[in-house]
C-alpha positions as CSV (number, residue, x, y, z in Angstrom):
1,X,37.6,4.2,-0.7
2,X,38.3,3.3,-4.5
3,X,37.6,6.4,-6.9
4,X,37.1,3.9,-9.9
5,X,38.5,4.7,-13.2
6,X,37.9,2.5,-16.1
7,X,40.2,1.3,-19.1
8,X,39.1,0.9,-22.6
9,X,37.7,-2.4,-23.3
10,X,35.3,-3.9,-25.9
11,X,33.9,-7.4,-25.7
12,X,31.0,-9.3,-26.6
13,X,29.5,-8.0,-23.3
14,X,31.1,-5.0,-22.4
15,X,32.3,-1.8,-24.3
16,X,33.5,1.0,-22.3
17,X,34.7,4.0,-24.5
18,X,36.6,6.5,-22.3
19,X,37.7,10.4,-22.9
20,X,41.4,9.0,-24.6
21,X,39.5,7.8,-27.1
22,X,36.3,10.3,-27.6
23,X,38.1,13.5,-26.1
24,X,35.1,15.7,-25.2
25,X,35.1,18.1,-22.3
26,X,32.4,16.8,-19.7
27,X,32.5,13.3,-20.4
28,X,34.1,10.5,-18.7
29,X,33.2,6.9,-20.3
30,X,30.4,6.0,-22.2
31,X,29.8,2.3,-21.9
32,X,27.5,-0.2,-23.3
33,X,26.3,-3.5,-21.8
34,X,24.6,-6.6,-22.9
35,X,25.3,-9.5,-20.3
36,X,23.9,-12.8,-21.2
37,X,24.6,-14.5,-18.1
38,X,24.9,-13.7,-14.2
39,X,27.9,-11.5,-13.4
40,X,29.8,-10.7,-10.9
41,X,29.9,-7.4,-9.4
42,X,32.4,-4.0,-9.0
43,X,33.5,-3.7,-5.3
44,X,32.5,-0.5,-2.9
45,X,33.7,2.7,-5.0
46,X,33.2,6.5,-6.2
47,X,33.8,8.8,-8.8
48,X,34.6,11.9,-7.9
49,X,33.2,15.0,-9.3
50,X,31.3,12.8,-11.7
51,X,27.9,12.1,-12.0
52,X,27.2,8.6,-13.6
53,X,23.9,7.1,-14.8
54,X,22.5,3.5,-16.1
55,X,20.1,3.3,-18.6
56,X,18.5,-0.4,-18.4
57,X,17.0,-1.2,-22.0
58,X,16.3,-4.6,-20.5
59,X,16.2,-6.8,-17.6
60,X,16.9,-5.7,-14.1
61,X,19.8,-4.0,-12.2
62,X,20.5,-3.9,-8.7
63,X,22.6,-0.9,-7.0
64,X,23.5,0.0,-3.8
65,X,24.6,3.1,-2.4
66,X,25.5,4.9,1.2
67,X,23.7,6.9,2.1
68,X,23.6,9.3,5.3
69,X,25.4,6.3,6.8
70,X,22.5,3.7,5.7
71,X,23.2,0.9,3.0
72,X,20.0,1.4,0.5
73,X,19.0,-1.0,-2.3
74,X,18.0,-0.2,-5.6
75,X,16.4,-2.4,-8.1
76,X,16.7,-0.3,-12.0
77,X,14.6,-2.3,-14.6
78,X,14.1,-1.9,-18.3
79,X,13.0,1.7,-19.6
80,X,14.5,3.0,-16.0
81,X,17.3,5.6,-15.4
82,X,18.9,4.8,-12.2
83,X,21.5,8.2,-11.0
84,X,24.6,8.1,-8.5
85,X,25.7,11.6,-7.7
86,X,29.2,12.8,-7.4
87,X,31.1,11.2,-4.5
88,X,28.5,8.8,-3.4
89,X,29.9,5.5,-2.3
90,X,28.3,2.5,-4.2
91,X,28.0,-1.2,-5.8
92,X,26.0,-3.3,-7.1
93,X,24.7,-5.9,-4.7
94,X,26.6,-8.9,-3.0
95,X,24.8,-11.1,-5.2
96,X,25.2,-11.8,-9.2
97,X,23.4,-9.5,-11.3
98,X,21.0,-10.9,-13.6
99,X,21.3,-10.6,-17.4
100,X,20.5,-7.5,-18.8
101,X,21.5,-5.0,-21.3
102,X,22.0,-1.2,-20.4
103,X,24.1,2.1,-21.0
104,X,26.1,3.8,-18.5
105,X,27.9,7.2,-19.1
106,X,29.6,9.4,-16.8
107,X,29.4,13.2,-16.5
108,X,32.4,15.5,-15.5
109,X,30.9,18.5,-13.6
110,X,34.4,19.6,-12.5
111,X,33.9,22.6,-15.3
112,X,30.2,23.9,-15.5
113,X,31.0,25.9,-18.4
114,X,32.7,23.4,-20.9
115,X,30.7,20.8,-21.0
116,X,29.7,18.3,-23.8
117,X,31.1,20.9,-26.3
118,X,28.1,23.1,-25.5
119,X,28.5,27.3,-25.4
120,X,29.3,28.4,-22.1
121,X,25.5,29.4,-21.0
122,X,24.2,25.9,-22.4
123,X,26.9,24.1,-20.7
124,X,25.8,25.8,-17.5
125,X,22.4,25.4,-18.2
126,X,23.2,21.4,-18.4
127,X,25.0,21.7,-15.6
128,X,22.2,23.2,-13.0
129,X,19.6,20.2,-14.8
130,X,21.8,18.0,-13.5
131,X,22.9,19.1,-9.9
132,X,19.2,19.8,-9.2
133,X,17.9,16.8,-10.0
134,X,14.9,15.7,-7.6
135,X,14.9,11.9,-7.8
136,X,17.5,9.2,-8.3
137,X,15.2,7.3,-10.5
138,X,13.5,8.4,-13.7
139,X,12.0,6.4,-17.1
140,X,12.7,6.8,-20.4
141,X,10.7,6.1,-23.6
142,X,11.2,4.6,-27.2
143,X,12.8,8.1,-28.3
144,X,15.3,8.4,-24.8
145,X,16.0,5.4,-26.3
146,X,16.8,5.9,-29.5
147,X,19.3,8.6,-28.9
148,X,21.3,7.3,-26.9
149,X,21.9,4.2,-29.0
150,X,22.3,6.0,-31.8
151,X,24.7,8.5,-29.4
152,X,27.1,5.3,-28.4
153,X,26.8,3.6,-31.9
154,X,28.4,7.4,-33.2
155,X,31.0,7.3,-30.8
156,X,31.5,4.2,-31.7
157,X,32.9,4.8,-34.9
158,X,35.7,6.4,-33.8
159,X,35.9,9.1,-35.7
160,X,35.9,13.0,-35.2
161,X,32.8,13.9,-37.5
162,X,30.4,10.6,-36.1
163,X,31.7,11.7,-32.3
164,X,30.6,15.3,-32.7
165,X,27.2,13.9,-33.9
166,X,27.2,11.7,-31.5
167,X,27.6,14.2,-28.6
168,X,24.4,15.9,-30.4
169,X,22.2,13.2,-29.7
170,X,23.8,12.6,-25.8
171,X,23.0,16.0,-25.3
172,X,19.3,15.9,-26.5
173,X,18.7,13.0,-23.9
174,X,20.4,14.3,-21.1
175,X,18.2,18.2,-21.4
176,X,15.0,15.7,-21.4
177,X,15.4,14.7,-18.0
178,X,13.9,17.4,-16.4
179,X,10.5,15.8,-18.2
180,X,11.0,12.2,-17.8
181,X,9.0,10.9,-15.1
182,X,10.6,10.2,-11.8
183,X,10.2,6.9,-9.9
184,X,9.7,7.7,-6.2
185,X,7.5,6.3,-3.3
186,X,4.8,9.0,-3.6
187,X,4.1,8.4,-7.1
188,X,4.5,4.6,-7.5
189,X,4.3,3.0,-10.9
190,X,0.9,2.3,-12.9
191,X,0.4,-1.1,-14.3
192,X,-2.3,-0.5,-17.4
193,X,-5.3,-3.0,-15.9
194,X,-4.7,-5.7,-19.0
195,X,-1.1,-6.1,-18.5
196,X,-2.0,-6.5,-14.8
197,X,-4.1,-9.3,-15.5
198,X,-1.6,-10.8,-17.3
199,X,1.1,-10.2,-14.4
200,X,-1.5,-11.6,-12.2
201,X,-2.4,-14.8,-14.0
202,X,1.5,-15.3,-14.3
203,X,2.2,-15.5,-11.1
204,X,-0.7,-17.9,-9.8
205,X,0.2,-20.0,-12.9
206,X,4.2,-19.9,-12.6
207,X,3.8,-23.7,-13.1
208,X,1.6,-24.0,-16.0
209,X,2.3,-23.9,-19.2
210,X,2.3,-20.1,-20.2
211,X,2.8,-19.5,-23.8
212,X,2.7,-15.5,-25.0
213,X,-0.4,-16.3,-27.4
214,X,-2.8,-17.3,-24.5
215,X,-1.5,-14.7,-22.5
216,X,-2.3,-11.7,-25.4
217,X,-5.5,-13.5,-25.5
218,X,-5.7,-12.6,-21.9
219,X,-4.6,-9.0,-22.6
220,X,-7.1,-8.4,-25.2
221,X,-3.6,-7.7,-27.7
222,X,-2.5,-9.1,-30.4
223,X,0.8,-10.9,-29.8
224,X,3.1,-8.2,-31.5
225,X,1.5,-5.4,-30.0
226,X,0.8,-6.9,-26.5
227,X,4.9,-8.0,-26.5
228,X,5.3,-3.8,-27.1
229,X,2.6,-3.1,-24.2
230,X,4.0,-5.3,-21.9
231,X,7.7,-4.2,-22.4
232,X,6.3,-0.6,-21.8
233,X,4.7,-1.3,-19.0
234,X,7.1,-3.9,-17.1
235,X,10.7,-3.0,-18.8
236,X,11.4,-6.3,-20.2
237,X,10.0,-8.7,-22.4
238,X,6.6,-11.0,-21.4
239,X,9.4,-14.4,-22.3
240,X,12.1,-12.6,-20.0
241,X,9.4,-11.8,-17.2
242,X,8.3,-15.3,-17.4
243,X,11.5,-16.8,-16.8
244,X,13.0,-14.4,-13.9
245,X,9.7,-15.9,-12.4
246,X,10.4,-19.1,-12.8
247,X,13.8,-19.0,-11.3
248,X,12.5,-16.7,-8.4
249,X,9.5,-19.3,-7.5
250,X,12.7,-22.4,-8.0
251,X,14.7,-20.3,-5.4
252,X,12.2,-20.1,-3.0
253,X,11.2,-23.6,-3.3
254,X,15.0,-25.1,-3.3
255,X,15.0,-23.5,0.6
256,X,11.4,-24.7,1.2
257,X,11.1,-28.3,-0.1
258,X,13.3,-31.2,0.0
259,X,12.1,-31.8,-3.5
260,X,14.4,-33.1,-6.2
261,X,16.2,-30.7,-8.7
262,X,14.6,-32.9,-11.9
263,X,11.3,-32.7,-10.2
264,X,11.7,-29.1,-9.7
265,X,12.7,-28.6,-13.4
266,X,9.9,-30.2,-14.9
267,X,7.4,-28.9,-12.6
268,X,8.2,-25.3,-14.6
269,X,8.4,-26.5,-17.9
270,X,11.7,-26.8,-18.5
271,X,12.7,-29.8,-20.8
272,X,15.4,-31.2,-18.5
273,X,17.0,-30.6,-15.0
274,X,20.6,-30.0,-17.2
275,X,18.8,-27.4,-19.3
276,X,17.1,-26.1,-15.9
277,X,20.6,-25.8,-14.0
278,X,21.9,-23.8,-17.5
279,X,19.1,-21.2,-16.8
280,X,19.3,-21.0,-13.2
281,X,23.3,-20.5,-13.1
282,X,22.2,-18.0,-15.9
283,X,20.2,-15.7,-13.5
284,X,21.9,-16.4,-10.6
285,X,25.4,-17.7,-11.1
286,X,24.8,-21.0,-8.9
287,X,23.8,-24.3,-10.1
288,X,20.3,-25.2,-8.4
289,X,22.1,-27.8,-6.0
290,X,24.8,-25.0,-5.2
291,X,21.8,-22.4,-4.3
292,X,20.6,-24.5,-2.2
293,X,24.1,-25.8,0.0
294,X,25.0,-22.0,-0.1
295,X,21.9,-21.0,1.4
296,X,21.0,-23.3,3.5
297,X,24.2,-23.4,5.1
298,X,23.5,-19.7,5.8
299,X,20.8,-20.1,7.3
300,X,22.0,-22.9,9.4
301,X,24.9,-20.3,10.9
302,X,21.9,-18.0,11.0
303,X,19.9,-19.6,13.5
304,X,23.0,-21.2,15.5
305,X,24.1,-17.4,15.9
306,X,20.9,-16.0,17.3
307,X,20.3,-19.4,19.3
308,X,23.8,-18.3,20.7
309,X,23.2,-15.1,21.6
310,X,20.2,-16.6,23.8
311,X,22.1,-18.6,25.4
């Protein structure tokens, strides 16, 4: 199994800082992501002795991890924290991600007691916060928020005096887990009754034309301030949520009906099956027409396999 170890880089969608370049105890890489399109994804791997987390500021990520010998899916959407504990064997999905932007650092808990440049019984203190973690799942608010992008825009810099700062405001995030609230089965999430009418009316209307001032009508909001309850509430924007809709109800229907892509693409609003197929290789990395082949042709071996087995 791959114990992944990543290189410096820094592109438009991807900025990994690493401990060559920031040099503090306890700390692996610090990354920063903002993918515009559908990517592809890292192959089965660990890290050993290090616990690494992604911090989705928006859209969705999906995760997948082993787990007393099971496979188990994990969806992490905006305002979410999703955790992978030393040694646990992991990726992200077979299929493309979707965009999204989010941070990922890594913790070193090889040395309890030297940690994030924090005094011995702080650093331990971290330390048992960390390994004692309940859940794998947690969310984060506005303030989470803010410190970590003002801890990777620090470290950023490149300098001693902004990374020392920069570990101050890490370290503030990571001692407010313990309050942040965890995402598990038992306590599912709560959907404020006015941004679940909107969901609602959404998604019986994913055909109609849904424009974000009826739709704060329909809240009872005024447009800024139902754009801030909705991203609250859902982890991504009303516009965003809108369109991974659309795509979702275009992928069902592409395996469904033999109806034609430009029918398709006009039937959501889009202004033309070429700007359609842009959006829809976006989200999923296909073209409509390839979806369809791919999957269809999947499904095809499926049933010829269990007709086979029959037989």
């Amino acid at each position: 199994m791959i114990d992944l170890i990543e290189d410096f880089y820094w592109t438009k969608d991807e900025k990994t800082i690493v401990y060559a370049n920031h040099h503090v105890k306890g700390l692996a890489n610090f990354s920063y992501f903002n993918y515009s399109h559908s990517f592809k994804n890292f192959p089965w791997h660990k890290h050993t002795n290090i616990m690494e987390m992604h911090c989705v500021v928006n859209g969705e990520r999906y995760t997948q991890i082993e787990e007393n010998g099971a496979i188990n899916k994990y969806v992490t959407k905006g305002n979410e924290i999703m955790i992978i504990y030393p040694n646990e064997v992991h990726n992200n999905g077979e299929e493309h991600q979707t965009p999204c932007e989010f941070y990922a650092f890594q913790i070193d808990l090889s040395d309890p007691d030297h940690m994030l440049g924090l005094a011995p019984e702080y650093s331990r203190f971290l330390y048992e916060i960390l390994i004692n973690m309940k859940y794998r799942q947690y969310r984060f608010g506005n303030s989470h928020l803010r410190w970590l992008r003002s801890a990777f825009n620090l470290f950023s810099d490149f300098s001693t005096e902004s990374t020392y700062i920069g570990v101050q405001f890490l370290t503030c995030f990571l001692f407010n887990l313990r309050f942040m609230e965890p995402i598990c089965d038992s306590k599912p999430q709560t959907v404020e009754p006015t941004i679940q009418k909107v969901l609602d009316y959404i998604l019986n209307n994913i055909t109609e034309k849904l424009t974000l001032e009826y739709l704060s009508e329909i809240a009872g909001y005024s447009l800024s301030r139902f754009k801030i309850k909705f991203k609250e509430n859902i982890g991504t924007s009303p516009a965003e949520f809108i369109t991974m809709q659309k795509i979702e109800y275009a992928k069902a229907v592409l395996l469904q009906k033999p109806e034609s892509i430009t029918n398709l693409a006009l039937s959501l609003g889009f202004s033309s099956s070429n700007y359609f197929s842009y959006v829809f290789r976006k989200y999923t990395g296909r073209t409509p027409s390839e979806y369809r082949k791919l999957n269809l042709k999947l499904i095809d071996e499926y049933i010829s396999s269990q007709r086979s087995k029959r037989d």
